[in-house]
C-alpha positions as CSV (number, residue, x, y, z in Angstrom):
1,X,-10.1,16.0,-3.0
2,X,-12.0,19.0,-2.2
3,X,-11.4,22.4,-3.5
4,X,-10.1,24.4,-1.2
5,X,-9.0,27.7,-2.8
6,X,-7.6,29.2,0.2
7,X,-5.6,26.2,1.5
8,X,-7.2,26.4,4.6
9,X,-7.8,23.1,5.0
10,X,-5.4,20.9,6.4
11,X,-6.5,16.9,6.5
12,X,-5.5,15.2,9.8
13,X,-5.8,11.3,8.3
14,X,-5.1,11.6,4.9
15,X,-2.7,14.4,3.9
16,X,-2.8,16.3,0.8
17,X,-1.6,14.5,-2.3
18,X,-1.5,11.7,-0.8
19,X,-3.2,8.4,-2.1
20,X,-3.4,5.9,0.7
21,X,-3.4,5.6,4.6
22,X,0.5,5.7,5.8
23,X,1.0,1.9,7.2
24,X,-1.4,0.2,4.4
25,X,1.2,-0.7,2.2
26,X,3.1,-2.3,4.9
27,X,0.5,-3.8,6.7
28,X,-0.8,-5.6,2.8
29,X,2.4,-6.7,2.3
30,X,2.7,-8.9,5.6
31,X,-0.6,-10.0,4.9
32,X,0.0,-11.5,1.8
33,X,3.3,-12.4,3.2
34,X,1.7,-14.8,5.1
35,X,0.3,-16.4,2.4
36,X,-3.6,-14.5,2.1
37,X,-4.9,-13.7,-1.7
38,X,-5.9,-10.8,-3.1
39,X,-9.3,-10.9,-2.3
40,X,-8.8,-12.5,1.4
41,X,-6.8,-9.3,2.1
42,X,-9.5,-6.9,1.4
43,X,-11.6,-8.8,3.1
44,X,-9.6,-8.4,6.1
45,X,-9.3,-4.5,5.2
46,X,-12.8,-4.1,5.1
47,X,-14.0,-6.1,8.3
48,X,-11.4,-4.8,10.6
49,X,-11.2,-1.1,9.2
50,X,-13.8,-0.4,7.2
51,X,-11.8,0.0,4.6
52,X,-12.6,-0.7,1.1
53,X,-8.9,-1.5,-0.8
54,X,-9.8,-3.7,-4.1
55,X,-8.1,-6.5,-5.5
56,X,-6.5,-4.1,-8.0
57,X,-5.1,-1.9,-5.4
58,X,-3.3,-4.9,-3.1
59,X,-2.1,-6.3,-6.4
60,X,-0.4,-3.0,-7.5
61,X,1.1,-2.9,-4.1
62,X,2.5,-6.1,-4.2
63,X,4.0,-5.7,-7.5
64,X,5.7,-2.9,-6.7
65,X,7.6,-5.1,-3.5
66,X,8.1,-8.0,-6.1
67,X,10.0,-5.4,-8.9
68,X,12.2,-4.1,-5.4
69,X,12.8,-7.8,-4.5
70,X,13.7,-8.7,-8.6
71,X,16.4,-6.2,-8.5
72,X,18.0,-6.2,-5.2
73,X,18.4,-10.2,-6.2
74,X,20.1,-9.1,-9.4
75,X,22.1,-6.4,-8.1
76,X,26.2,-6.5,-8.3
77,X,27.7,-8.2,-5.1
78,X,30.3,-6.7,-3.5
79,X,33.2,-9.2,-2.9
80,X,35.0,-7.1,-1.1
């Protein structure tokens, strides 16, 4: 990010601090859903927005729905 010693300047698409595009993480995670690979999903990023997302960075975001998945399948049931 740009200095901006002022904090005058106030990003409309990406806000400040923040790392991706609100909706990628979703939208990579139905992708691969429906059965795409890594590299077939940033293809897709990059014909139809321009987008340049690597392999690394869908893989990270997957993981991150897999460890959510892992522990709401271990989690206590409640029998009541």
């Amino acid at each position: 990010m740009p200095r901006d010693r002022d904090a005058s300047f106030d990003p409309k698409i990406v806000a400040k601090r923040q790392k991706r595009l609100t909706g990628v993480d979703e939208m990579v995670i139905s992708l691969a859903a429906k059965g795409l690979t890594t590299g077939e999903i940033s293809a897709h990023l990059a014909e139809a927005y321009g987008a340049e997302v690597s392999r690394q960075t869908i893989s990270t975001i997957t993981d991150k729905v897999l460890e959510g998945m892992g522990e709401w399948q271990n989690r206590p049931l409640d029998l009541a």
